[in-house]
TORVOPA-102100 format. One record per residue (C-alpha): residue number from 1; residue in three letters; x, y, z. Coordinates in steps of 0.05 Angstrom, whole numbers, plus 5000, padded with zeros to 4 digits. Each point is the difference from the previous one (the first is absolute). Layout:
// residues N
+------+--------+------+-------+------+
! mivo ! torkol ! east ! north !   up !
+------+--------+------+-------+------+
!  NUM !    Ala !    X !     Y !    Z !
...
+------+--------+------+-------+------+
END
This chain:
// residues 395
+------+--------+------+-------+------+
! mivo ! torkol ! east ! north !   up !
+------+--------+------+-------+------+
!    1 !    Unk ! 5000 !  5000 ! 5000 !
!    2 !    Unk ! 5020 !  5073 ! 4982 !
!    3 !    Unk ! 4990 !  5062 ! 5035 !
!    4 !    Unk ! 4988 !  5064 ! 4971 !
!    5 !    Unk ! 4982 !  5075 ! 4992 !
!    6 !    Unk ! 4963 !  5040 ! 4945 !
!    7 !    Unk ! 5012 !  5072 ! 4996 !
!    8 !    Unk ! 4963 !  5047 ! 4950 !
!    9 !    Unk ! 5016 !  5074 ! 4966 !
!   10 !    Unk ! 4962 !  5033 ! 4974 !
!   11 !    Unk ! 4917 !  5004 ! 4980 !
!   12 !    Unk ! 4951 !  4960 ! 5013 !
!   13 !    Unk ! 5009 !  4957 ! 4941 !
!   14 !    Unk ! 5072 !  4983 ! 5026 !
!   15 !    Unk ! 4964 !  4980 ! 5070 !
!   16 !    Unk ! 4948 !  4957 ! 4976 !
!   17 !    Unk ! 5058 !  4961 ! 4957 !
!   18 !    Unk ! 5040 !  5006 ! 5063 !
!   19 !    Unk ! 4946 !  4950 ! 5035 !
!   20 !    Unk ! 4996 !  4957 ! 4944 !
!   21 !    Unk ! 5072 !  4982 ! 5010 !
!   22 !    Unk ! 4975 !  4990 ! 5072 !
!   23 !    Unk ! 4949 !  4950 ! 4983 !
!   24 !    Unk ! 5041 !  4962 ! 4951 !
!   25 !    Unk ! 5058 !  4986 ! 5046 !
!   26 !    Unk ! 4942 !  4986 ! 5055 !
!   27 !    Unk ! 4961 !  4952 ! 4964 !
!   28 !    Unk ! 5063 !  4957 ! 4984 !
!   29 !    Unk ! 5017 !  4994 ! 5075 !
!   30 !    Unk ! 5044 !  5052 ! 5024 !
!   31 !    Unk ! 4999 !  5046 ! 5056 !
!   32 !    Unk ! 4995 !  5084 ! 4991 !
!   33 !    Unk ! 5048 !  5022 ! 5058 !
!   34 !    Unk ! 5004 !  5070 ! 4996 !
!   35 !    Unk ! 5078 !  5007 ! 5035 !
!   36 !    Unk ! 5060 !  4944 ! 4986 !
!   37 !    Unk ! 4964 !  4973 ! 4940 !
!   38 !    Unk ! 5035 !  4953 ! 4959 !
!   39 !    Unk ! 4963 !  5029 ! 4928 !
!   40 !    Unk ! 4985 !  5076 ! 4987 !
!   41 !    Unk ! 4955 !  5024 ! 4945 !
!   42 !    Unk ! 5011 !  5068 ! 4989 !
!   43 !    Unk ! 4941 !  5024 ! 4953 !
!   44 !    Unk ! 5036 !  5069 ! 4966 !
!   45 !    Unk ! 4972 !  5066 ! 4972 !
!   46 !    Unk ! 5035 !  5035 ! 4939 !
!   47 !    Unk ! 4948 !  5065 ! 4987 !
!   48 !    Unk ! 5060 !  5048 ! 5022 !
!   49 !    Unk ! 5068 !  4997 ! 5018 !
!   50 !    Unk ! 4987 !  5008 ! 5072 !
!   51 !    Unk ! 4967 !  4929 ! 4997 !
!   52 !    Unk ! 5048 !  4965 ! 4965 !
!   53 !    Unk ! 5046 !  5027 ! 5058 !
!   54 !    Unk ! 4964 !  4983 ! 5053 !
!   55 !    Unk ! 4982 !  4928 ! 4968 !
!   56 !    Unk ! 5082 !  4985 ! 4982 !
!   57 !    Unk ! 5004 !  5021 ! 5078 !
!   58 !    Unk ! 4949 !  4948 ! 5019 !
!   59 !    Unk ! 5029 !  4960 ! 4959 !
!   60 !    Unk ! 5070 !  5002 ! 5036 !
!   61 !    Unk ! 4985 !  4995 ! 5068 !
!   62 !    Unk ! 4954 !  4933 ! 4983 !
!   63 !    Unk ! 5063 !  4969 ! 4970 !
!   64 !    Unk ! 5039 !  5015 ! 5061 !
!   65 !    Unk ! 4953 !  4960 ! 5045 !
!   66 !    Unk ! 4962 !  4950 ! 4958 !
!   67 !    Unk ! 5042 !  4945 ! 4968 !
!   68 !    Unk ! 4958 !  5008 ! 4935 !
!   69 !    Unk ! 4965 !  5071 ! 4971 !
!   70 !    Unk ! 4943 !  5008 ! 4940 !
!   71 !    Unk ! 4987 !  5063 ! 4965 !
!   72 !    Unk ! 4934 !  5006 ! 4978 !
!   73 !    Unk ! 4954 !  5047 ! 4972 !
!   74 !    Unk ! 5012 !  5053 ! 4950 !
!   75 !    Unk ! 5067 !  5025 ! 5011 !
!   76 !    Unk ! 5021 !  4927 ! 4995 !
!   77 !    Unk ! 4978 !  5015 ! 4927 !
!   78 !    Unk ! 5044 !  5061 ! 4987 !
!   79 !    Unk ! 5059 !  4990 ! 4966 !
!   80 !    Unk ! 5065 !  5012 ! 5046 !
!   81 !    Unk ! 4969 !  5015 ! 5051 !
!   82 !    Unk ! 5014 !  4954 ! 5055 !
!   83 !    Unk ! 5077 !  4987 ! 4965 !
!   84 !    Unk ! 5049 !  4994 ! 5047 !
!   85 !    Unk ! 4969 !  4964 ! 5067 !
!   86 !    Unk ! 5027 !  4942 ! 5033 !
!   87 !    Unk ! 5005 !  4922 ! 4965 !
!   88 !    Unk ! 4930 !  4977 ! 5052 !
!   89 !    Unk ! 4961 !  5052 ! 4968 !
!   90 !    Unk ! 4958 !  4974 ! 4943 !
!   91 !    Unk ! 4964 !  5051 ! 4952 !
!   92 !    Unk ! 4936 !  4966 ! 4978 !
!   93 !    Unk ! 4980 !  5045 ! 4924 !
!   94 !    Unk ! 4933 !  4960 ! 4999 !
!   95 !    Unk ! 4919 !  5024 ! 4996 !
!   96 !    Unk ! 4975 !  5013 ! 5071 !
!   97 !    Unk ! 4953 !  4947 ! 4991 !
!   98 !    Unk ! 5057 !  4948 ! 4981 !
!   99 !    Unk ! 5055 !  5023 ! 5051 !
!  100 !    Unk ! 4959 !  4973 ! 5061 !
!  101 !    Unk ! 5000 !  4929 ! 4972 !
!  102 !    Unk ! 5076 !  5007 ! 4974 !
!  103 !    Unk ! 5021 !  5016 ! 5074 !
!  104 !    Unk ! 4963 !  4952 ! 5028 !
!  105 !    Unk ! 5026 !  4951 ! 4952 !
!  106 !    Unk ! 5072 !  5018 ! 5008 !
!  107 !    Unk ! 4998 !  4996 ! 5080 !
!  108 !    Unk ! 4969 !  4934 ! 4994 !
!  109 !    Unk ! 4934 !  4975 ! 5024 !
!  110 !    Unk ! 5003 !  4955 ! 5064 !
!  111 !    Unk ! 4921 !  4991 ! 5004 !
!  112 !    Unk ! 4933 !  5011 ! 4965 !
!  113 !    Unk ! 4975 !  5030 ! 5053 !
!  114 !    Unk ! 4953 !  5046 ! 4972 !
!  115 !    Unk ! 5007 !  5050 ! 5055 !
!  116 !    Unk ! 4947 !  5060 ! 4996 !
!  117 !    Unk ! 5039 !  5061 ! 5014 !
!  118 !    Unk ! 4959 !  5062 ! 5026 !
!  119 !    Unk ! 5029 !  5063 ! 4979 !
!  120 !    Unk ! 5035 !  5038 ! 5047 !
!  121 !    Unk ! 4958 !  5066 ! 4991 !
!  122 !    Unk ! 4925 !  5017 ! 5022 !
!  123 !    Unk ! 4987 !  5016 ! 4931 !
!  124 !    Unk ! 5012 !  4950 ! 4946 !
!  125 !    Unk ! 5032 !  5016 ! 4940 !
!  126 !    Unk ! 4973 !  4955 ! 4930 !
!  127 !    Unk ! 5034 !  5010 ! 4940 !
!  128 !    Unk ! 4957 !  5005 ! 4940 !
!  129 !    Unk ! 5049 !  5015 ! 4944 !
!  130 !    Unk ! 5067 !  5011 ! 4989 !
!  131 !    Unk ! 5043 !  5036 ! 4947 !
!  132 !    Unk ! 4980 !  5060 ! 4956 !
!  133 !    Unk ! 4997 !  5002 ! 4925 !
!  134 !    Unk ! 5012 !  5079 ! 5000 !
!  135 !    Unk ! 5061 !  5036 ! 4993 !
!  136 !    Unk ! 5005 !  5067 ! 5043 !
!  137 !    Unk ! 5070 !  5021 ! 4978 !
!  138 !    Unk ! 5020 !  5008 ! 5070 !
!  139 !    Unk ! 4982 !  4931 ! 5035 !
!  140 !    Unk ! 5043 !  4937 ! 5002 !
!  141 !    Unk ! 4938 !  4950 ! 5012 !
!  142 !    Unk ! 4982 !  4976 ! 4945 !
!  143 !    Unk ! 5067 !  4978 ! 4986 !
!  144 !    Unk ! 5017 !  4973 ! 5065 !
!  145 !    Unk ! 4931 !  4968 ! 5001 !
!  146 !    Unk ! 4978 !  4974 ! 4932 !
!  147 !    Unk ! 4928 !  5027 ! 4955 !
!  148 !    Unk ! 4937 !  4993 ! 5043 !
!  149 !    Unk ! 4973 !  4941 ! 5013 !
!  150 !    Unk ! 4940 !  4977 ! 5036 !
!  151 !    Unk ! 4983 !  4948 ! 5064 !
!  152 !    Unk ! 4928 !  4950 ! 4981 !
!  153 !    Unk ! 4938 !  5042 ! 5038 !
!  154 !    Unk ! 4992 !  4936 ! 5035 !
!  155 !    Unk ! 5063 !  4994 ! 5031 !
!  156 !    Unk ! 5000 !  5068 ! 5024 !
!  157 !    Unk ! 4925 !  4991 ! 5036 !
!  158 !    Unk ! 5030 !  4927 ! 5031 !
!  159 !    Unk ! 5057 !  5047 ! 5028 !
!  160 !    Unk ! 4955 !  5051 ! 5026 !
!  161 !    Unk ! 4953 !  4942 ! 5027 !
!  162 !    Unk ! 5068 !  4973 ! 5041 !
!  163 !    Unk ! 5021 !  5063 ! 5022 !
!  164 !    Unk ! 4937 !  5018 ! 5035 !
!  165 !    Unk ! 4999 !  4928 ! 5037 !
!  166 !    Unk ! 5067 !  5013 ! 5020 !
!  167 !    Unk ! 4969 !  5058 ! 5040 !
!  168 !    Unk ! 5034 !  5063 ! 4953 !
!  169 !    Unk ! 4936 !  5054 ! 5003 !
!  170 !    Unk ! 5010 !  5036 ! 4943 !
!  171 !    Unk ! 5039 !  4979 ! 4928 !
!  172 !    Unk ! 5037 !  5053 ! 4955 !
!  173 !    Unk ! 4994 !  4982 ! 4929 !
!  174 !    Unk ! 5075 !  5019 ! 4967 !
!  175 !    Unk ! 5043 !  4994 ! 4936 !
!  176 !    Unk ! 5053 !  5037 ! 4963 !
!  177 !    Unk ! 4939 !  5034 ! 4958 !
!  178 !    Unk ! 4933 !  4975 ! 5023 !
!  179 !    Unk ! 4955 !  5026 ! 4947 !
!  180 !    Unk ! 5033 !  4946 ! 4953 !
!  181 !    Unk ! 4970 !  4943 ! 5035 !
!  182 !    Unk ! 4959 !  4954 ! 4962 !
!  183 !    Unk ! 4979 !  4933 ! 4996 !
!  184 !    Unk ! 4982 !  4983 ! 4929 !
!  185 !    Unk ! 4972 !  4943 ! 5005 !
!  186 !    Unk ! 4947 !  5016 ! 5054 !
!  187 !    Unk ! 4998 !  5067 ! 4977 !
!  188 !    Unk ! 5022 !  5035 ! 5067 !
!  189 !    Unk ! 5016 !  5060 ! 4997 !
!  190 !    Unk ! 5021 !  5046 ! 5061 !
!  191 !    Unk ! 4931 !  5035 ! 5020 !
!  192 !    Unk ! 4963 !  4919 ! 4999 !
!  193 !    Unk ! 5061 !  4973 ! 5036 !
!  194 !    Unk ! 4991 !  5060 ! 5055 !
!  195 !    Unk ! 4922 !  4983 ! 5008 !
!  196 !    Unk ! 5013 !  4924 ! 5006 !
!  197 !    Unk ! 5068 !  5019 ! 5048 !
!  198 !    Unk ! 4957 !  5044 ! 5041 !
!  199 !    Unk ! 4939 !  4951 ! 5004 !
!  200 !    Unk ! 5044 !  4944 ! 5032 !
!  201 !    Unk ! 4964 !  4980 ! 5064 !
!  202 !    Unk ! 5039 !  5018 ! 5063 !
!  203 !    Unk ! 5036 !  5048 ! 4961 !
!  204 !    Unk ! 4999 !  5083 ! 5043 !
!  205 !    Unk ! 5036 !  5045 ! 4948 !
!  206 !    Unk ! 5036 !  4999 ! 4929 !
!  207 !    Unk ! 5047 !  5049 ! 4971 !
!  208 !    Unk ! 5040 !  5013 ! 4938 !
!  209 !    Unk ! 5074 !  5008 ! 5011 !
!  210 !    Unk ! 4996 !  5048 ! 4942 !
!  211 !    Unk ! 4977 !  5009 ! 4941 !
!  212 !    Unk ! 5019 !  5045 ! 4929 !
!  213 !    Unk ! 4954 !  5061 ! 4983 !
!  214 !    Unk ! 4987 !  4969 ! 4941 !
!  215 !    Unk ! 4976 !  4950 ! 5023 !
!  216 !    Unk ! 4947 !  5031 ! 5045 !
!  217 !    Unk ! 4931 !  4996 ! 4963 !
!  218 !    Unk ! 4936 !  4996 ! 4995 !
!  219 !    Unk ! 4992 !  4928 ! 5020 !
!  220 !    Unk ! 5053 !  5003 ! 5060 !
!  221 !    Unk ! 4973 !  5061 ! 5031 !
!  222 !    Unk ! 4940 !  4964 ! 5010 !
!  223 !    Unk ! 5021 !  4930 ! 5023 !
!  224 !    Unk ! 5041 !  5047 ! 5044 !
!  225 !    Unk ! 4947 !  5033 ! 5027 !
!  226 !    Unk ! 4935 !  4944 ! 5000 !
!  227 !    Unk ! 5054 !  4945 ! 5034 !
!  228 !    Unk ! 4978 !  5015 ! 5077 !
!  229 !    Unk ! 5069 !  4960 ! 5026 !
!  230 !    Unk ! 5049 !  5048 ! 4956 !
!  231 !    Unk ! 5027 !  5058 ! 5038 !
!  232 !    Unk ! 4990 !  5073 ! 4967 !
!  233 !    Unk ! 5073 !  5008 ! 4991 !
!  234 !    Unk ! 5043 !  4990 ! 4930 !
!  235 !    Unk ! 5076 !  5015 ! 4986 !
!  236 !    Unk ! 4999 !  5031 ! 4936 !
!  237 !    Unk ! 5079 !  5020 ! 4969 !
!  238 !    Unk ! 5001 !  5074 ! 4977 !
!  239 !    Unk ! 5078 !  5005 ! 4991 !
!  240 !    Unk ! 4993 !  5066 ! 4980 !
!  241 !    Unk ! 4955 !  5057 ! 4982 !
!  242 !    Unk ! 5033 !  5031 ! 4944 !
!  243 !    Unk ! 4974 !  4974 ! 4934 !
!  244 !    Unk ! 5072 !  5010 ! 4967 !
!  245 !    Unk ! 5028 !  4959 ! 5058 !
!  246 !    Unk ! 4943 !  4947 ! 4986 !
!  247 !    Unk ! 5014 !  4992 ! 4935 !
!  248 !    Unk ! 5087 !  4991 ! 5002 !
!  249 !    Unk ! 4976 !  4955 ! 5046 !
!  250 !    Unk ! 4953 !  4964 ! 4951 !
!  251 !    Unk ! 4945 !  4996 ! 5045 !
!  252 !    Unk ! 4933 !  4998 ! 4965 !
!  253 !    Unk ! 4957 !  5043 ! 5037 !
!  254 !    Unk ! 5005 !  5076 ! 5008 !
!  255 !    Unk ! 4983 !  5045 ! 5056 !
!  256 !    Unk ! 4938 !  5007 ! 4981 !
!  257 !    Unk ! 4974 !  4930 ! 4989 !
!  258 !    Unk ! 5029 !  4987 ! 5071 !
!  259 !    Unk ! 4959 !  5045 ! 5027 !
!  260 !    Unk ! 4939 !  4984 ! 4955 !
!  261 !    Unk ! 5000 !  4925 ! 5017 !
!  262 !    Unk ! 5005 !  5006 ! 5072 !
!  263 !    Unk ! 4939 !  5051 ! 5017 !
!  264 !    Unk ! 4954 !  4941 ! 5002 !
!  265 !    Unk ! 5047 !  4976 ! 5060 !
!  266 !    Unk ! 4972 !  5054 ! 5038 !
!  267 !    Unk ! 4999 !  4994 ! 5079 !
!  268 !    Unk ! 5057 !  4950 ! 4994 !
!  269 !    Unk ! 5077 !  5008 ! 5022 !
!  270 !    Unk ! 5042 !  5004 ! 4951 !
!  271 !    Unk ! 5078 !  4985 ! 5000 !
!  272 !    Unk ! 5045 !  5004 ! 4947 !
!  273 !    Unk ! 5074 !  4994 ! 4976 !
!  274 !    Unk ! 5040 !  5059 ! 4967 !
!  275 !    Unk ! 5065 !  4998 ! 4981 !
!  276 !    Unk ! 5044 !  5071 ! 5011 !
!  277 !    Unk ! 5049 !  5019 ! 4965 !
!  278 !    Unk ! 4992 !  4967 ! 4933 !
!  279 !    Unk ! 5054 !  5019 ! 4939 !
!  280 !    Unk ! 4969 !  5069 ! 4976 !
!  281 !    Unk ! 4959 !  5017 ! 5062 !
!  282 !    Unk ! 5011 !  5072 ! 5012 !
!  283 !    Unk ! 4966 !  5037 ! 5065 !
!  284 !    Unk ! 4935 !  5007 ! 4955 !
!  285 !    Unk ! 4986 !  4942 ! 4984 !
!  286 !    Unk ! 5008 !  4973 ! 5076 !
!  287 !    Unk ! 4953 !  5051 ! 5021 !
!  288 !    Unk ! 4946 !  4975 ! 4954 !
!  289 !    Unk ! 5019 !  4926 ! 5036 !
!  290 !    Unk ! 4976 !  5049 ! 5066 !
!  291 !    Unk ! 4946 !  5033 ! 4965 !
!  292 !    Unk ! 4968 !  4917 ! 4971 !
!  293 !    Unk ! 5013 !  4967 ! 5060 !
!  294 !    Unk ! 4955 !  5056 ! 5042 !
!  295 !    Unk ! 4952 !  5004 ! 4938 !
!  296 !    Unk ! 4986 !  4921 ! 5007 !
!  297 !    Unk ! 4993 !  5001 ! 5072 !
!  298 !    Unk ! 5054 !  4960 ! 5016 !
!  299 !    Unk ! 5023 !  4982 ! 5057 !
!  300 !    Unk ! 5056 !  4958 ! 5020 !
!  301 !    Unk ! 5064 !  5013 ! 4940 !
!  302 !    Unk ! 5052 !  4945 ! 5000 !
!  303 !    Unk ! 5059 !  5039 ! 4966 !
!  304 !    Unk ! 5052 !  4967 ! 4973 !
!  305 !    Unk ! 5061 !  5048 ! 4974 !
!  306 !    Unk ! 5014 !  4981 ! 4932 !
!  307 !    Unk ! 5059 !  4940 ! 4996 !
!  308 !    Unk ! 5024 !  4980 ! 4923 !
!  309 !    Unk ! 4985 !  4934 ! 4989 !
!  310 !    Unk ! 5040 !  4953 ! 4952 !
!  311 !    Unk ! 4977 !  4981 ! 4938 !
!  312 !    Unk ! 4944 !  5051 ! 5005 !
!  313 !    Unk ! 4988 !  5048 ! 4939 !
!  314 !    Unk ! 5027 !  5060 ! 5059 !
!  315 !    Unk ! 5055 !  4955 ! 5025 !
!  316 !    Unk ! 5053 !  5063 ! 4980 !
!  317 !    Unk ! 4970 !  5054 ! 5027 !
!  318 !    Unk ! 4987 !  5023 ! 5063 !
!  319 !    Unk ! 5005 !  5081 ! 4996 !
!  320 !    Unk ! 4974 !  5027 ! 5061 !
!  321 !    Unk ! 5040 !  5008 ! 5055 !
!  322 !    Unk ! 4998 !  4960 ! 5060 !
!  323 !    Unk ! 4992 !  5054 ! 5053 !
!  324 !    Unk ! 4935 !  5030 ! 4951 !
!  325 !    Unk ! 4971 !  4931 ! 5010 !
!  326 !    Unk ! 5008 !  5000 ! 5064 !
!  327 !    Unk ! 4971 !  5062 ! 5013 !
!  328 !    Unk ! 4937 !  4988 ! 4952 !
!  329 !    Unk ! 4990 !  4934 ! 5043 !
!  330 !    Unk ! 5000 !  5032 ! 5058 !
!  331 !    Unk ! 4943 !  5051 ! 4973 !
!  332 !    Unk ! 4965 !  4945 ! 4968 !
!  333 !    Unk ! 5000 !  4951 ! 5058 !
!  334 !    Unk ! 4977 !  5063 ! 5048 !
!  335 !    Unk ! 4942 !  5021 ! 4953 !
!  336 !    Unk ! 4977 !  4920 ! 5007 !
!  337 !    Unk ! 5001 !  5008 ! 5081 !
!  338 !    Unk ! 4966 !  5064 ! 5001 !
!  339 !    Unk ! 4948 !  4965 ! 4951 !
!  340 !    Unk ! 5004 !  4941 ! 5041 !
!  341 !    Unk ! 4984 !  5038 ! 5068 !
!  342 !    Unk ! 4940 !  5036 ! 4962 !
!  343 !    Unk ! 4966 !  4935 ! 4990 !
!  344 !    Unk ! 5024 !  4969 ! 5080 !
!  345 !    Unk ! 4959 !  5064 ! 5029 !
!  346 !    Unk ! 4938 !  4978 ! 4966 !
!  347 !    Unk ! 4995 !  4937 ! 5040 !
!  348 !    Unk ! 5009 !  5035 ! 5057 !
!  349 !    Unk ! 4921 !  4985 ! 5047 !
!  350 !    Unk ! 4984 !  4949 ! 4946 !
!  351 !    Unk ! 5004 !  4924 ! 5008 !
!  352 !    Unk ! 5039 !  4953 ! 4952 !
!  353 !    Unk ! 5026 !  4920 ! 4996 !
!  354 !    Unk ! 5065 !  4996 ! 5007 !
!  355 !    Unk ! 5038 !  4939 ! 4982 !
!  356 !    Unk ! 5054 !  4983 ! 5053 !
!  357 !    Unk ! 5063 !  4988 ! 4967 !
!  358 !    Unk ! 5057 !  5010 ! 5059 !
!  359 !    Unk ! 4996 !  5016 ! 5075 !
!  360 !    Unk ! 4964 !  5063 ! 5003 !
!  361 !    Unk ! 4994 !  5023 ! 4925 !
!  362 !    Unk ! 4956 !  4983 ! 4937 !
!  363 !    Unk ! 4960 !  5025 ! 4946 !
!  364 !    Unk ! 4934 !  5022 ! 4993 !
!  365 !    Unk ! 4956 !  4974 ! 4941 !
!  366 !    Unk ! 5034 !  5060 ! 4951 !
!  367 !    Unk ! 5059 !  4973 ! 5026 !
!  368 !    Unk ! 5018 !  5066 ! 5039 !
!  369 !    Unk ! 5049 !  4987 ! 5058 !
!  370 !    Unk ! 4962 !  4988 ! 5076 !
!  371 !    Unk ! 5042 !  5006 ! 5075 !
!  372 !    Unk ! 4946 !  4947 ! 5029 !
!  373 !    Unk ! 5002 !  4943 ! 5057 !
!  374 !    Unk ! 4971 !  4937 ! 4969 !
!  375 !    Unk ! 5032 !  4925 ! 4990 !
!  376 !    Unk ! 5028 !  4991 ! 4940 !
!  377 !    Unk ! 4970 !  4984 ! 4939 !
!  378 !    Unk ! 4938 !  5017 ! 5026 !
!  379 !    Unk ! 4947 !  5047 ! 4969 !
!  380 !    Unk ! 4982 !  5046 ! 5054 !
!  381 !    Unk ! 4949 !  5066 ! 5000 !
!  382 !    Unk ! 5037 !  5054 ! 5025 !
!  383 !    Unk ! 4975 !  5087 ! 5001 !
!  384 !    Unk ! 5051 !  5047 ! 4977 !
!  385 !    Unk ! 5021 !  5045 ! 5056 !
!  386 !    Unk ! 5062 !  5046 ! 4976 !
!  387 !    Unk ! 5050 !  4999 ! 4945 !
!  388 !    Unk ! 5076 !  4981 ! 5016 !
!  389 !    Unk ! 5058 !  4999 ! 4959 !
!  390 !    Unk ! 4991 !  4930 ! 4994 !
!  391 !    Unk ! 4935 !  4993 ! 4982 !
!  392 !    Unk ! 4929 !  5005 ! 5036 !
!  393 !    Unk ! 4986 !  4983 ! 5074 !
!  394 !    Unk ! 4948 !  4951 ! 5011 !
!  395 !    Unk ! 4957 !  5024 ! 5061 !
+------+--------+------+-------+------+
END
């Protein structure tokens, strides 16, 4: 028998292939031991050059206290990028959904035990598709992680099905680009597999990890809103709101259809990503980021300073300086908790459910941030009393 760890970087793609690895080396007998593991799976992220730093780093230490070390994920895909580390440390360039089994194969089954693994979060995670067949002419995915491609309806539902018996209250529907799922052969597509997700019995709350604007119609909105289980809440990536910006980045939406597509979202929360400091972006056009972001009613902004990515179409450039990123991040990111605040203070004297994710913390059903008392992945009704930095305290 084996012992081992899996660490993930990364999104929530990387952590729901992080437990498959976890299930795989389960179900052939061995043992997950978090410290003084004989196996480490290090599941790596390669969107910017800060994450392919920090998964090289993980990387390292494993190999100095496991005797053997697996890179995963998608910087296991980029080229050159893990060069260099020590002789236990195996690079595995596979598909997510064939590196579990290659891992598990290579340590070496000692048992069919078929061991159920529960996730190690309240929430589950249930990966619904994976790769995208677009080419943004910043992003490294699609060639780290293949053309889209799509899981059977019916094996996503028997997931769903397992991960409510297992106890996990709510289930997060995620993917590299969501609004390419489909099942051809049943004829899924994302809005029916949301009503039949939502409608499974036992099942509190769904969510979208996220989703593209363009993808955000007619027929989502409302299996969005009719679905009582799914949570008024959607990630939707902005990356910028400069329509000169959009289009060097070869997005396929403008500011304007953004906005457009997202007013029948009204009364959710809205989060987004935006990317500062992308080749060409001059103080202007970051302002008009400012100027979208408040227009939409956004509230949470994940920023990510712009990081050149090889073998992307911008791969050479990278012209503005690092201290003006900064700087725009720093206004972006304080914009998105003044926003964020705005939307806390309306909860204050009304009552929510709040799912309990950690001692003391969770998130209400528009997933905004709660200070509560409650056990654990437990759903409990709490009344907003004030705002914190934090988030809102439960009464």
């Amino acid at each position: 028998m084996a012992t081992f760890s899996v660490a993930f970087l990364g999104c929530k793609v990387s952590h729901t292939d992080a437990h498959g690895m976890r299930e795989a080396l389960a179900r052939d007998g061995h043992t997950e031991r978090p410290d003084g593991a004989d196996v480490a799976v290090v599941n790596s992220c390669c969107v910017t050059r800060e994450a392919v730093r920090k998964s090289r780093a993980a990387a390292a230490r494993a190999a100095r206290s496991h005797g053997r070390v697996y890179v995963t994920g998608c910087g296991a895909s980029l080229p050159g990028a893990f060069a260099g580390l020590p002789e236990n440390v195996t690079v595995v360039r596979r598909r997510s959904e064939e590196a579990a089994a290659f891992v598990a194969g290579d340590v070496g089954p000692i048992a069919c035990v078929g061991t159920d693994v529960r996730l190690e979060r309240t929430r589950a995670f249930v990966k619904i598709q994976d790769g995208c067949s677009f080419s943004c002419s910043f992003c490294v995915i699609p060639l780290v992680r293949g053309a889209t491609r799509s899981r059977r309806a019916g094996a996503v539902l028997a997931e769903i099905r397992r991960r409510v018996a297992q106890g996990h209250r709510e289930v997060v529907l995620t993917g590299v680009n969501l609004g390419l799922f489909r099942d051809r052969e049943s004829g899924c597509t994302l809005a029916r597999l949301v009503r039949e997700a939502g409608a499974v019995d036992g099942l509190d709350r769904l969510r979208l990890s996220s989703i593209e604007v363009n993808h955000v119609d007619e027929e989502l909105v409302g299996a969005l809103r009719e679905t009582p289980t799914v949570g008024p809440h959607l990630h939707v990536p902005l990356q910028s709101g400069d329509d000169r910006v959009l289009r060097a980045m070869g997005r396929r939406y403008d500011v304007s259809a953004y906005l457009r597509r997202l007013e029948p979202l009204a009364g959710f929360n809205l989060t987004t990503d935006a990317i500062v400091g992308f080749p060409g972006e001059d103080e202007s056009a970051f302002r008009r980021t400012l100027a979208a972001v408040e227009q939409a009613g956004i509230t949470k902004v994940h920023v990510f300073p712009y990081s050149p990515r090889p073998g992307t179409v911008t791969a050479a450039e990278d012209s503005v300086p690092p201290a003006v990123k900064r700087e725009r991040s720093a206004r972006l990111r304080a914009a998105s908790d003044a926003a964020c605040r705005r939307r806390w203070r309306e909860k204050v004297g009304r009552e929510d459910v709040v799912l309990v994710d950690r001692p003391g913390r969770g998130y209400g059903a528009d997933y905004s941030p709660w200070l509560v008392d409650g056990p654990v992945g437990e759903l409990v009704r709490v009344r907003g009393a004030e705002v914190t930095q934090e988030g809102i305290r439960a009464a």
